[in-house]
N, C-alpha and C positions, 0 to 999 in steps of 0.2 A: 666897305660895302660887299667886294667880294666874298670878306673870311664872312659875314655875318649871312651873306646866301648859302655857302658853303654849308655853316648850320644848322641853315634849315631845310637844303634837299637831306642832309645826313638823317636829322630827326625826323623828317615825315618819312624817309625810307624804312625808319624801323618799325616793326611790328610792336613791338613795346609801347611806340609811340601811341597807337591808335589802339590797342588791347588792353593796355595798361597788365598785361602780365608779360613777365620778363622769365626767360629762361637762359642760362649759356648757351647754350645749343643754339636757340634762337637769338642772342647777343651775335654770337660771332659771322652765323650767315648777315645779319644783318650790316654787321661791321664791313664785310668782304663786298658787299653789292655796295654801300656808301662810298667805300676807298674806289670802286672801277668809276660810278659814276664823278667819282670828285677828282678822276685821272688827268681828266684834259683843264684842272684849275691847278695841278701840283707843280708846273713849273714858276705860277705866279704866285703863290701861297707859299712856297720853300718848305724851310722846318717849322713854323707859326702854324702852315696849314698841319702839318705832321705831328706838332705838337696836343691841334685839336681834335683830329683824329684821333691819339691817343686817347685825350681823358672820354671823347664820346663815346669810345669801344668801350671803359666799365660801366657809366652810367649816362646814357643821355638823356635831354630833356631836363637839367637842373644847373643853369648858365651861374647858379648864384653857389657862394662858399655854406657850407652847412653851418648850420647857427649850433641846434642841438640835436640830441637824440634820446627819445628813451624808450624800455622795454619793458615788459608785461613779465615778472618773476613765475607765472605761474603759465606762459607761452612761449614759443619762440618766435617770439615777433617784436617787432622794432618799427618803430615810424621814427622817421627823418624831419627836421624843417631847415628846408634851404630858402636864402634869399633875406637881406638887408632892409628892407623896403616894402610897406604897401604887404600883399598878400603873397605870400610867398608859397613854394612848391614843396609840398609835405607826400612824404610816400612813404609805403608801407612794404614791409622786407617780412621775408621767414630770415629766422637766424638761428633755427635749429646747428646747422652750423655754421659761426660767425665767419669762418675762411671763408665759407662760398657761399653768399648771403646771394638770395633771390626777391628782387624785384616784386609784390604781389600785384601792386597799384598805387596811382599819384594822383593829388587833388589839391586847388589851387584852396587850402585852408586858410594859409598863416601859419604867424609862428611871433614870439616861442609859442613852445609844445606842450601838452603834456600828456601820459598814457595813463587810459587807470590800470590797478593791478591787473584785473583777471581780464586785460587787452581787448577788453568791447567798447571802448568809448575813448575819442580822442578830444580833448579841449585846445583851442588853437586859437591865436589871435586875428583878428579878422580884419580888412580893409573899415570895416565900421568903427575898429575900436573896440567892440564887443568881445566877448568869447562867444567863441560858436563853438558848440558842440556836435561831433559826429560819431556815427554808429559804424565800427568796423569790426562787428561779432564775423561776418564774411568777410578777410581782410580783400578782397579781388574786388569788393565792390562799397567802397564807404559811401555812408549814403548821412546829408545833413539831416541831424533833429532839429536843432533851435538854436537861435541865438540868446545870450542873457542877455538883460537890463536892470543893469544896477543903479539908473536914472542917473548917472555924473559922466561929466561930457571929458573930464582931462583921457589923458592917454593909459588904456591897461598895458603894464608893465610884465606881469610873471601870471602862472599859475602851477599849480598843485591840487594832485589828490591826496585824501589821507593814506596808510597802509592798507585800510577795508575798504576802499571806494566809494564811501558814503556821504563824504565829504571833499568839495569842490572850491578852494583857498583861491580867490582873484586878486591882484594887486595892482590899485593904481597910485600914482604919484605919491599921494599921502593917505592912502585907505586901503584895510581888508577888507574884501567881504569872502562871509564864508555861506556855502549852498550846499542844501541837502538835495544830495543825489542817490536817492533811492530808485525813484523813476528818472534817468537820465534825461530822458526825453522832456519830463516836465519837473525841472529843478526848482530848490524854493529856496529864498534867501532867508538864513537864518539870521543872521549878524552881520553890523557893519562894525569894522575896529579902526580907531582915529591912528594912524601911525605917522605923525608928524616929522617933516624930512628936517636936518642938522645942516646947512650949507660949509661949505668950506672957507676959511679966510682967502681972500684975494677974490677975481673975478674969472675964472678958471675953470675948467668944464665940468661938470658932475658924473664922476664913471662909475656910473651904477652896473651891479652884475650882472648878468644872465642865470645867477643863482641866486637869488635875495629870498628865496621860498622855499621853508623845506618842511615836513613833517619830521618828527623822530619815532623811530621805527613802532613804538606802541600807539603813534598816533594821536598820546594827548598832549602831545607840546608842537607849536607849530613856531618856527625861529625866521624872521624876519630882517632882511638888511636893507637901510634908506640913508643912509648918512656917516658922516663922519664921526665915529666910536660910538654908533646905533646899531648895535644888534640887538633885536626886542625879543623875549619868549614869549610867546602868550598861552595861555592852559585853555586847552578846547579842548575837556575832558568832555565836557558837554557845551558844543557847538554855539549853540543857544546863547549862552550865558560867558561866551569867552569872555579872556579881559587878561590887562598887562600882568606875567607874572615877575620878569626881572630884566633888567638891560646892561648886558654884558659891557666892561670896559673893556674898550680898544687898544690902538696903539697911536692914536693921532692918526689915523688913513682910512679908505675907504676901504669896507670888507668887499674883496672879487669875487670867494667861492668858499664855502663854508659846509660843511658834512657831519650828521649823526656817527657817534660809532655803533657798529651793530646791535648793541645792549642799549643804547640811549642814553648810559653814562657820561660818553663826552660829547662835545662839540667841538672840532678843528675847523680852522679859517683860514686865509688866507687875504693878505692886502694889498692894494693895487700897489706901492713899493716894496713887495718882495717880505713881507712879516708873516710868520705863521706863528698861530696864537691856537692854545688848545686849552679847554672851561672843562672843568668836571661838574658835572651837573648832578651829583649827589643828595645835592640838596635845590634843586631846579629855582626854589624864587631865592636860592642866594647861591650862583656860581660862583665860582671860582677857579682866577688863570692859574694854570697848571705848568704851562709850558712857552715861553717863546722864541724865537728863532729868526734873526734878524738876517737882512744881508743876502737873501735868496738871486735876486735881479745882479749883483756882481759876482755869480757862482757860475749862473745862467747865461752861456756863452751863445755868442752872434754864430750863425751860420761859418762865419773865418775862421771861428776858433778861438778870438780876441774875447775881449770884455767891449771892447767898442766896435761899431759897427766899421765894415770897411770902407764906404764911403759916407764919412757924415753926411755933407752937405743935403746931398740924395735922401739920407736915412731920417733927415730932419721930420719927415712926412710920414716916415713907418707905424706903426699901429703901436700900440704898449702893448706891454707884454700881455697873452691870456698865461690864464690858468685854471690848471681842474685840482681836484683836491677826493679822493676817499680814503676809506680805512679797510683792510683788506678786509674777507667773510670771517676770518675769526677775531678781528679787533685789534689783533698783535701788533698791526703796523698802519703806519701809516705812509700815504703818498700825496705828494704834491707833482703836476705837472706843469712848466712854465715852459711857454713857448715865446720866442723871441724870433723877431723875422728882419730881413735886410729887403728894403723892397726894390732897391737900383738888383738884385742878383736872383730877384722873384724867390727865394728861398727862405728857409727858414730852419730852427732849429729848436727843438725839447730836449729841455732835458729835466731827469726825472731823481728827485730826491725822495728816500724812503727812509724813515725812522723807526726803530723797535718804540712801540707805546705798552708802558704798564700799565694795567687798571685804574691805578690812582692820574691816569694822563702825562704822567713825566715822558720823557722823551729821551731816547739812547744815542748812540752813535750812529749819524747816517749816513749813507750813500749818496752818491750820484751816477750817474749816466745819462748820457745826450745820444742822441737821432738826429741827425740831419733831414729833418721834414717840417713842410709848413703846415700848419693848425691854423684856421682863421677862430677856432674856438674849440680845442679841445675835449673832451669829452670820455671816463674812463668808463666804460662799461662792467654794471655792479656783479660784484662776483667772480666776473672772468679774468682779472687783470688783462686788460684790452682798450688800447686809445683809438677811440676815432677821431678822425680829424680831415679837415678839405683844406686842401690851400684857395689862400684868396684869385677869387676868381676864375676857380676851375670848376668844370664840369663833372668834378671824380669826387669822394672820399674814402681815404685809406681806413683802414684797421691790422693792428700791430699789437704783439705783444709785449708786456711790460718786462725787465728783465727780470 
Protein backbone atom coordinates (compact mmCIF):
# COMPACT_ATOMS: atom_id res chain seq x y z
CA UNK A 1 0.00 0.00 0.00
CA UNK A 2 2.71 2.29 0.77
CA UNK A 3 5.15 1.61 -2.55
CA UNK A 4 1.57 1.97 -4.55
CA UNK A 5 0.91 5.66 -2.68
CA UNK A 6 4.45 6.28 -3.33
CA UNK A 7 3.30 6.02 -7.05
CA UNK A 8 1.00 7.88 -7.19
CA UNK A 9 2.15 11.37 -5.22
CA UNK A 10 5.31 10.63 -7.84
CA UNK A 11 2.97 10.71 -10.98
CA UNK A 12 0.58 13.32 -10.04
CA UNK A 13 3.82 15.39 -9.09
CA UNK A 14 4.91 15.36 -12.62
CA UNK A 15 3.97 17.79 -15.06
CA UNK A 16 3.96 15.23 -17.76
CA UNK A 17 1.51 13.69 -15.92
CA UNK A 18 -1.13 16.31 -16.32
CA UNK A 19 0.31 17.91 -19.77
CA UNK A 20 0.86 15.04 -21.42
CA UNK A 21 4.04 16.68 -22.86
CA UNK A 22 7.23 15.41 -21.59
CA UNK A 23 10.54 17.20 -21.77
CA UNK A 24 14.14 16.17 -19.89
CA UNK A 25 14.34 19.38 -18.47
CA UNK A 26 11.11 19.01 -17.23
CA UNK A 27 11.55 15.09 -16.44
CA UNK A 28 14.23 15.82 -14.09
CA UNK A 29 12.67 18.84 -11.93
CA UNK A 30 9.97 16.65 -11.85
CA UNK A 31 12.04 13.60 -10.57
CA UNK A 32 13.92 15.92 -7.88
CA UNK A 33 10.44 17.42 -6.30
CA UNK A 34 8.98 13.47 -6.23
CA UNK A 35 12.36 11.98 -4.54
CA UNK A 36 12.11 15.31 -1.54
CA UNK A 37 8.48 14.52 -1.20
CA UNK A 38 8.81 10.63 -1.18
CA UNK A 39 11.95 11.38 1.61
CA UNK A 40 10.16 10.87 4.72
CA UNK A 41 8.68 7.13 3.07
CA UNK A 42 12.72 6.09 1.98
CA UNK A 43 13.46 4.62 5.14
CA UNK A 44 10.40 2.29 4.86
CA UNK A 45 10.61 1.66 1.03
CA UNK A 46 14.61 0.88 1.11
CA UNK A 47 15.95 -0.10 -2.26
CA UNK A 48 12.18 -1.33 -3.73
CA UNK A 49 11.31 2.23 -3.16
CA UNK A 50 14.80 3.45 -4.91
CA UNK A 51 14.32 0.98 -7.48
CA UNK A 52 10.83 2.70 -8.47
CA UNK A 53 12.10 5.94 -8.48
CA UNK A 54 14.44 4.92 -10.82
CA UNK A 55 12.20 3.50 -13.65
CA UNK A 56 9.59 6.58 -12.89
CA UNK A 57 12.46 9.17 -13.54
CA UNK A 58 12.48 7.81 -17.55
CA UNK A 59 9.16 7.23 -18.00
CA UNK A 60 6.20 7.67 -15.62
CA UNK A 61 2.67 6.89 -15.83
CA UNK A 62 3.18 3.36 -17.63
CA UNK A 63 3.03 0.59 -14.57
CA UNK A 64 2.59 -2.00 -17.34
CA UNK A 65 5.80 -3.83 -19.62
CA UNK A 66 5.50 -2.50 -23.33
CA UNK A 67 3.79 -4.94 -25.56
CA UNK A 68 4.92 -3.13 -28.86
CA UNK A 69 6.09 -0.23 -30.73
CA UNK A 70 6.00 1.24 -34.14
CA UNK A 71 7.03 4.09 -36.23
CA UNK A 72 6.03 6.33 -39.07
CA UNK A 73 9.23 5.78 -42.03
CA UNK A 74 8.32 9.02 -43.20
CA UNK A 75 8.34 10.92 -39.34
CA UNK A 76 10.02 10.80 -36.35
CA UNK A 77 7.55 9.53 -34.39
CA UNK A 78 6.85 6.29 -32.43
CA UNK A 79 3.69 5.34 -30.41
CA UNK A 80 4.17 2.83 -27.68
CA UNK A 81 1.53 0.26 -26.17
CA UNK A 82 2.01 -0.67 -22.77
CA UNK A 83 0.04 -2.97 -20.63
CA UNK A 84 -1.25 -6.86 -20.65
CA UNK A 85 -4.74 -6.31 -20.12
CA UNK A 86 -8.16 -4.55 -20.88
CA UNK A 87 -7.00 -1.01 -22.40
CA UNK A 88 -3.79 -0.36 -22.05
CA UNK A 89 -1.33 3.12 -22.00
CA UNK A 90 -0.28 4.05 -25.61
CA UNK A 91 2.00 7.23 -25.94
CA UNK A 92 3.35 9.03 -28.49
CA UNK A 93 7.33 9.95 -28.59
CA UNK A 94 9.35 12.21 -31.23
CA UNK A 95 12.30 9.90 -31.98
CA UNK A 96 13.88 12.14 -34.37
CA UNK A 97 16.57 11.01 -32.07
CA UNK A 98 15.94 7.55 -30.77
CA UNK A 99 18.88 8.16 -27.67
CA UNK A 100 16.79 11.01 -26.47
CA UNK A 101 13.31 10.05 -27.25
CA UNK A 102 10.52 12.79 -25.93
CA UNK A 103 7.40 12.06 -24.54
CA UNK A 104 4.63 14.11 -26.94
CA UNK A 105 1.34 12.43 -25.27
CA UNK A 106 -0.49 9.30 -23.75
CA UNK A 107 -3.91 7.84 -24.13
CA UNK A 108 -5.71 5.16 -22.53
CA UNK A 109 -6.08 3.39 -26.40
CA UNK A 110 -5.09 -0.23 -26.27
CA UNK A 111 -2.99 -2.35 -27.79
CA UNK A 112 -1.48 -4.04 -29.77
CA UNK A 113 -0.63 -1.10 -32.00
CA UNK A 114 -0.38 -0.08 -35.14
CA UNK A 115 0.92 3.27 -37.06
CA UNK A 116 0.24 4.16 -40.37
CA UNK A 117 2.99 5.21 -42.59
CA UNK A 118 2.85 8.94 -43.03
CA UNK A 119 2.02 8.80 -38.70
CA UNK A 120 -1.53 10.50 -38.68
CA UNK A 121 -3.52 7.62 -37.53
CA UNK A 122 -3.04 5.16 -34.89
CA UNK A 123 -5.39 1.72 -34.86
CA UNK A 124 -5.33 0.20 -31.30
CA UNK A 125 -7.22 -2.34 -29.72
CA UNK A 126 -9.90 -1.30 -27.42
CA UNK A 127 -11.51 -2.48 -24.10
CA UNK A 128 -14.64 -3.21 -26.65
CA UNK A 129 -12.65 -5.48 -28.63
CA UNK A 130 -13.04 -3.28 -31.45
CA UNK A 131 -10.23 -1.27 -33.21
CA UNK A 132 -10.56 2.23 -32.47
CA UNK A 133 -8.93 4.39 -34.58
CA UNK A 134 -7.12 7.65 -33.67
CA UNK A 135 -6.08 10.94 -35.15
CA UNK A 136 -2.39 11.88 -34.17
CA UNK A 137 -1.52 14.35 -37.29
CA UNK A 138 -0.74 16.79 -33.78
CA UNK A 139 1.20 14.12 -32.01
CA UNK A 140 0.53 16.52 -28.40
CA UNK A 141 -2.98 15.88 -28.88
CA UNK A 142 -4.49 12.51 -30.22
CA UNK A 143 -7.91 12.96 -30.62
CA UNK A 144 -10.53 9.54 -31.29
CA UNK A 145 -12.32 9.11 -34.72
CA UNK A 146 -14.10 5.92 -34.49
CA UNK A 147 -14.41 2.68 -33.69
CA UNK A 148 -14.85 -0.33 -36.31
CA UNK A 149 -17.47 -3.11 -36.39
CA UNK A 150 -16.82 -5.96 -38.05
CA UNK A 151 -20.20 -7.44 -36.40
CA UNK A 152 -18.10 -10.71 -34.75
CA UNK A 153 -18.06 -10.71 -31.11
CA UNK A 154 -14.59 -13.24 -30.46
CA UNK A 155 -11.50 -11.37 -29.59
CA UNK A 156 -9.45 -8.95 -32.20
CA UNK A 157 -5.96 -10.25 -32.23
CA UNK A 158 -3.45 -8.11 -34.52
CA UNK A 159 -3.60 -5.27 -36.82
CA UNK A 160 -1.80 -3.81 -39.87
CA UNK A 161 -1.48 -1.03 -42.32
CA UNK A 162 -0.58 -1.69 -45.77
CA UNK A 163 2.97 0.28 -47.06
CA UNK A 164 0.39 3.33 -48.54
CA UNK A 165 -2.01 3.48 -45.76
CA UNK A 166 -5.01 2.71 -47.68
CA UNK A 167 -5.42 -0.45 -46.29
CA UNK A 168 -6.45 -1.37 -42.70
CA UNK A 169 -5.71 -5.53 -42.09
CA UNK A 170 -7.85 -6.58 -38.47
CA UNK A 171 -7.30 -10.03 -37.19
CA UNK A 172 -9.63 -12.05 -35.20
CA UNK A 173 -9.40 -15.56 -33.98
CA UNK A 174 -10.04 -17.14 -37.30
CA UNK A 175 -10.89 -14.04 -39.67
CA UNK A 176 -9.25 -11.01 -41.66
CA UNK A 177 -10.99 -8.33 -42.50
CA UNK A 178 -9.45 -5.78 -44.59
CA UNK A 179 -10.68 -1.63 -44.55
CA UNK A 180 -10.43 0.89 -46.88
CA UNK A 181 -8.88 3.74 -45.19
CA UNK A 182 -8.92 6.49 -47.46
CA UNK A 183 -11.02 8.61 -44.99
CA UNK A 184 -9.72 7.29 -41.76
CA UNK A 185 -12.17 8.68 -40.04
CA UNK A 186 -14.86 6.92 -41.94
CA UNK A 187 -13.31 3.41 -42.87
CA UNK A 188 -15.19 0.77 -45.19
CA UNK A 189 -14.91 -2.83 -44.94
CA UNK A 190 -13.76 -4.31 -47.99
CA UNK A 191 -13.21 -8.06 -47.36
CA UNK A 192 -13.72 -10.53 -44.91
CA UNK A 193 -10.90 -13.71 -45.17
CA UNK A 194 -11.87 -17.08 -43.53
CA UNK A 195 -8.36 -17.93 -41.91
CA UNK A 196 -9.05 -21.03 -40.11
CA UNK A 197 -6.77 -21.73 -36.77
CA UNK A 198 -4.55 -25.54 -36.81
CA UNK A 199 -4.81 -26.57 -32.96
CA UNK A 200 -1.83 -28.21 -31.53
CA UNK A 201 -1.77 -31.96 -30.40
CA UNK A 202 -2.11 -32.43 -26.69
CA UNK A 203 -4.17 -29.86 -24.55
CA UNK A 204 -1.63 -27.07 -24.17
CA UNK A 205 -1.77 -23.46 -24.57
CA UNK A 206 -1.86 -21.65 -27.91
CA UNK A 207 1.10 -19.06 -28.19
CA UNK A 208 0.01 -16.95 -30.75
CA UNK A 209 2.47 -13.94 -31.76
CA UNK A 210 2.22 -10.38 -31.34
CA UNK A 211 3.46 -10.61 -35.15
CA UNK A 212 0.98 -12.89 -37.01
CA UNK A 213 0.27 -9.58 -39.40
CA UNK A 214 2.29 -8.38 -41.87
CA UNK A 215 2.21 -6.65 -45.18
CA UNK A 216 5.23 -7.17 -47.69
CA UNK A 217 6.77 -4.14 -48.51
CA UNK A 218 4.89 -3.58 -52.11
CA UNK A 219 1.91 -4.17 -50.12
CA UNK A 220 0.10 -6.83 -52.30
CA UNK A 221 0.87 -9.90 -50.17
CA UNK A 222 -0.38 -9.73 -46.72
CA UNK A 223 1.24 -13.11 -44.53
CA UNK A 224 -0.72 -14.31 -41.71
CA UNK A 225 0.22 -16.65 -38.72
CA UNK A 226 -2.76 -18.79 -36.72
CA UNK A 227 -1.51 -22.07 -36.18
CA UNK A 228 0.61 -24.84 -36.21
CA UNK A 229 2.69 -24.79 -39.80
CA UNK A 230 -0.09 -21.99 -40.80
CA UNK A 231 1.35 -19.37 -42.40
CA UNK A 232 -1.13 -18.04 -45.13
CA UNK A 233 -0.12 -15.39 -48.06
CA UNK A 234 -3.11 -13.89 -49.27
CA UNK A 235 -2.73 -11.44 -52.50
CA UNK A 236 -4.48 -8.13 -51.84
CA UNK A 237 -3.38 -6.70 -54.83
CA UNK A 238 -6.91 -5.60 -54.96
CA UNK A 239 -8.19 -5.46 -51.51
CA UNK A 240 -11.70 -6.25 -52.67
CA UNK A 241 -11.14 -9.41 -54.06
CA UNK A 242 -8.47 -10.93 -51.80
CA UNK A 243 -8.13 -14.47 -51.34
CA UNK A 244 -5.67 -17.55 -50.28
CA UNK A 245 -2.55 -17.26 -52.34
CA UNK A 246 -0.23 -20.25 -50.68
CA UNK A 247 0.55 -21.75 -47.09
CA UNK A 248 3.95 -21.99 -46.27
CA UNK A 249 5.31 -25.35 -44.64
CA UNK A 250 6.44 -25.18 -41.15
CA UNK A 251 8.34 -26.92 -38.91
CA UNK A 252 5.90 -28.67 -36.60
CA UNK A 253 5.62 -25.13 -34.19
CA UNK A 254 3.99 -22.23 -33.76
CA UNK A 255 5.27 -19.20 -35.99
CA UNK A 256 6.46 -16.19 -32.98
CA UNK A 257 7.73 -13.50 -35.36
CA UNK A 258 8.08 -13.52 -38.93
CA UNK A 259 9.41 -10.42 -41.51
CA UNK A 260 9.38 -9.24 -45.37
CA UNK A 261 12.85 -8.81 -46.60
CA UNK A 262 13.22 -5.34 -48.06
CA UNK A 263 12.47 -6.52 -51.81
CA UNK A 264 9.61 -8.78 -50.64
CA UNK A 265 11.61 -11.58 -52.00
CA UNK A 266 11.75 -13.44 -48.69
CA UNK A 267 9.89 -14.24 -45.73
CA UNK A 268 11.94 -15.21 -42.40
CA UNK A 269 10.19 -16.67 -39.18
CA UNK A 270 10.71 -17.65 -36.40
CA UNK A 271 9.22 -20.52 -33.78
CA UNK A 272 8.10 -20.53 -30.57
CA UNK A 273 11.17 -23.54 -29.97
CA UNK A 274 13.90 -21.64 -31.27
CA UNK A 275 13.45 -22.61 -35.46
CA UNK A 276 14.16 -20.04 -38.05
CA UNK A 277 12.91 -20.80 -41.29
CA UNK A 278 13.39 -18.39 -44.42
CA UNK A 279 10.57 -18.96 -47.89
CA UNK A 280 11.81 -17.16 -50.99
CA UNK A 281 8.78 -15.96 -52.39
CA UNK A 282 9.80 -15.81 -56.12
CA UNK A 283 7.26 -17.17 -57.12
CA UNK A 284 4.64 -16.03 -54.18
CA UNK A 285 1.65 -18.80 -54.76
CA UNK A 286 4.48 -21.48 -54.67
CA UNK A 287 7.18 -20.61 -51.87
CA UNK A 288 9.78 -22.28 -51.14
CA UNK A 289 12.06 -23.09 -47.75
CA UNK A 290 15.18 -21.73 -48.27
CA UNK A 291 16.82 -22.00 -45.11
CA UNK A 292 16.45 -23.49 -41.60
CA UNK A 293 18.07 -23.23 -38.41
CA UNK A 294 17.33 -25.30 -35.53
CA UNK A 295 18.44 -25.03 -31.99
CA UNK A 296 18.18 -21.30 -31.30
CA UNK A 297 16.57 -21.65 -27.46
CA UNK A 298 19.81 -23.92 -26.48
CA UNK A 299 22.35 -21.07 -27.93
CA UNK A 300 20.12 -18.55 -25.98
CA UNK A 301 21.58 -18.31 -22.75
CA UNK A 302 19.66 -17.46 -19.06
CA UNK A 303 20.74 -14.39 -17.57
CA UNK A 304 23.70 -17.04 -15.52
CA UNK A 305 25.26 -17.59 -18.45
CA UNK A 306 23.84 -21.46 -18.23
CA UNK A 307 21.59 -23.01 -20.86
CA UNK A 308 19.38 -23.71 -17.58
CA UNK A 309 17.95 -21.40 -15.68
CA UNK A 310 19.55 -20.84 -12.14
CA UNK A 311 16.80 -21.66 -10.05
CA UNK A 312 14.49 -24.11 -11.66
CA UNK A 313 11.92 -24.67 -9.47
CA UNK A 314 11.44 -20.67 -9.35
CA UNK A 315 11.90 -20.55 -13.05
CA UNK A 316 9.10 -23.20 -13.47
CA UNK A 317 6.70 -19.96 -13.79
CA UNK A 318 9.07 -17.71 -16.29
CA UNK A 319 7.70 -16.50 -19.49
CA UNK A 320 8.95 -18.47 -22.95
CA UNK A 321 11.11 -17.04 -24.65
CA UNK A 322 10.18 -13.63 -26.88
CA UNK A 323 11.39 -12.90 -30.02
CA UNK A 324 11.88 -10.35 -32.67
CA UNK A 325 12.99 -11.19 -36.06
CA UNK A 326 14.11 -8.38 -39.17
CA UNK A 327 16.36 -8.07 -42.16
CA UNK A 328 18.67 -5.22 -42.13
CA UNK A 329 17.78 -2.00 -44.82
CA UNK A 330 19.77 -3.71 -47.44
CA UNK A 331 18.56 -7.28 -47.14
CA UNK A 332 22.11 -8.74 -46.55
CA UNK A 333 21.23 -9.98 -43.15
CA UNK A 334 19.40 -11.12 -41.12
CA UNK A 335 18.48 -10.81 -37.33
CA UNK A 336 16.79 -12.70 -34.85
CA UNK A 337 16.47 -11.53 -31.30
CA UNK A 338 15.58 -14.10 -28.31
CA UNK A 339 15.12 -13.12 -25.12
CA UNK A 340 15.18 -15.42 -22.26
CA UNK A 341 14.45 -14.19 -18.62
CA UNK A 342 14.95 -15.85 -14.90
CA UNK A 343 12.02 -14.42 -12.89
CA UNK A 344 13.26 -15.58 -9.08
CA UNK A 345 16.52 -12.84 -10.30
CA UNK A 346 13.84 -10.29 -12.10
CA UNK A 347 16.33 -10.24 -15.00
CA UNK A 348 16.67 -11.29 -18.08
CA UNK A 349 18.88 -11.74 -21.14
CA UNK A 350 19.03 -11.25 -25.41
CA UNK A 351 20.83 -12.56 -27.24
CA UNK A 352 21.18 -11.76 -30.78
CA UNK A 353 21.94 -13.94 -33.85
CA UNK A 354 22.84 -12.47 -37.33
CA UNK A 355 23.19 -14.46 -40.53
CA UNK A 356 24.56 -13.10 -43.97
CA UNK A 357 21.35 -13.86 -46.44
CA UNK A 358 21.82 -14.06 -50.23
CA UNK A 359 19.18 -13.27 -52.67
CA UNK A 360 18.25 -16.74 -53.40
CA UNK A 361 17.47 -16.73 -49.06
CA UNK A 362 20.30 -19.34 -48.21
CA UNK A 363 21.85 -18.30 -45.09
CA UNK A 364 25.79 -17.95 -44.13
CA UNK A 365 27.69 -18.22 -41.08
CA UNK A 366 26.32 -16.62 -38.02
CA UNK A 367 26.78 -14.74 -35.10
CA UNK A 368 25.80 -14.21 -31.69
CA UNK A 369 25.82 -12.01 -28.94
CA UNK A 370 23.83 -11.49 -25.53
CA UNK A 371 22.88 -8.35 -23.34
CA UNK A 372 22.05 -8.85 -20.07
CA UNK A 373 18.49 -7.14 -20.22
CA UNK A 374 15.02 -8.02 -19.79
CA UNK A 375 12.49 -7.63 -22.94
CA UNK A 376 8.94 -8.42 -21.81
CA UNK A 377 8.68 -8.31 -25.83
CA UNK A 378 11.26 -7.08 -27.81
CA UNK A 379 11.01 -5.16 -30.50
CA UNK A 380 13.82 -4.02 -33.39
CA UNK A 381 13.29 -0.68 -34.69
CA UNK A 382 13.18 -0.80 -38.76
CA UNK A 383 16.27 0.60 -40.30
CA UNK A 384 18.02 1.80 -37.17
CA UNK A 385 19.47 -1.57 -35.88
CA UNK A 386 17.88 -0.58 -32.30
CA UNK A 387 15.96 -3.02 -29.63
CA UNK A 388 13.39 -1.79 -27.62
CA UNK A 389 12.47 -3.51 -24.87
CA UNK A 390 10.72 -3.01 -21.11
CA UNK A 391 11.28 -5.54 -18.53
CA UNK A 392 8.30 -7.15 -16.87
CA UNK A 393 6.82 -5.02 -14.85
CA UNK A 394 8.57 -1.72 -14.99
CA UNK A 395 7.78 1.37 -15.50
CA UNK A 396 10.94 2.18 -18.13
CA UNK A 397 11.68 0.95 -21.59
CA UNK A 398 15.27 0.71 -22.88
CA UNK A 399 16.58 1.25 -26.39
CA UNK A 400 20.06 -0.37 -27.41
CA UNK A 401 22.00 -0.72 -30.14
CA UNK A 402 22.43 -3.93 -32.01
CA UNK A 403 26.15 -4.93 -32.36
Amino acid sequence: MVSLAASAVSARLDPAWRTGRLSLPRLRRAALISAAVAAPLALVLGPVGYGMWQDSYWHPAADEPLETAAFSPHKGIMVTAFGEAIDGTDMVWDVTDLSRPQRLSQFEGGQPMALSPDGRTVATIAYSGQAALWNVADPRRPVKMTTLSDGDGSKLEELAFSPDGQILATARYDRIFLWDMASPARPRLLRTLDAPVTYPAGDGPIPFSQRDLAFSPGGTILASATGTDQVTLWNVTNPAHAYRMATLDGAGDFIQAFAFSPRGNLLAAVTFHGTVLVYSLADPARPARTATVRGLLTRALYPSGSPQPEETPLCATCQPASYAVAFTPDGHALTVVVDREEMSANSGRDTIFDWHVTSAGTLGAGTAAARDVADFQPVIAPGDRTVLGSPPGSHAWHAWPLP
